[in-house]
C-alpha positions as CSV (number, residue, x, y, z in Angstrom):
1,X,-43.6,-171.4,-75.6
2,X,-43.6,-167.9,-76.9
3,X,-41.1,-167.1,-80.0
4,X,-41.0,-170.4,-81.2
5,X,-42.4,-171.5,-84.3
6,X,-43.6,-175.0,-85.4
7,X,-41.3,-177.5,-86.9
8,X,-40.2,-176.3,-90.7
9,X,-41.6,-173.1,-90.0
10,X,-38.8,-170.3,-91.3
11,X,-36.2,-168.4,-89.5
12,X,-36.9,-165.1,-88.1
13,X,-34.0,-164.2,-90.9
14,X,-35.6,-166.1,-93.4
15,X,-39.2,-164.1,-92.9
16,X,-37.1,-160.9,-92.6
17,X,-35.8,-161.6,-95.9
18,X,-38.2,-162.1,-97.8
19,X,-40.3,-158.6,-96.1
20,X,-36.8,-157.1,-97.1
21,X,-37.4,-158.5,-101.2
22,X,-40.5,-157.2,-101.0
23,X,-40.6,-153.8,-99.8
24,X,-37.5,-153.6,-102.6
25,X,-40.6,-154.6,-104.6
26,X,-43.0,-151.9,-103.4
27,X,-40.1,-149.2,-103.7
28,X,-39.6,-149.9,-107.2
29,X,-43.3,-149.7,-108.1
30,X,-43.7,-146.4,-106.4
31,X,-40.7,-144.8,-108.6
32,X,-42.2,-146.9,-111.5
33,X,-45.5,-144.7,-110.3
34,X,-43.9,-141.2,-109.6
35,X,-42.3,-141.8,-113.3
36,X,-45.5,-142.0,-114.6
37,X,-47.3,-139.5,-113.0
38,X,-44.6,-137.1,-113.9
39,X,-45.0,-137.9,-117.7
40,X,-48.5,-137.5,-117.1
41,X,-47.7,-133.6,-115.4
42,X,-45.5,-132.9,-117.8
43,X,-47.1,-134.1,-120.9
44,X,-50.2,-131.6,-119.6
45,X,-47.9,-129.2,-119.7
46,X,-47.6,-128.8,-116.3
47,X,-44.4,-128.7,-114.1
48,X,-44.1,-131.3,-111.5
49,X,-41.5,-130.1,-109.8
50,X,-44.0,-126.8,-109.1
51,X,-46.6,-129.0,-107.4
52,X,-46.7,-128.8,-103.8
């Protein structure tokens, strides 16, 4: 049958979850990055904010 998992297999909501935990995941590692990379910019004395 189509849509349904095997036996012990997790939820649709439980799956959905845990995609939702780790995109928070990737979000936070991207600011993490921009953080950087502005530190970087600025630190070259260059103004990030100027970069297009």
């Amino acid at each position: 049958m189509v849509g349904r998992g095997a036996p012990g297999d997790r939820s649709i909501a439980q799956r959905l979850d845990t995609m939702e935990q780790e995109l928070g995941g990737v979000r936070q590692d991207l600011g993490d990055v921009k953080r950087l990379l502005t530190a970087v910019a600025r630190a070259q004395g260059i103004d990030p904010d100027t970069i297009s």
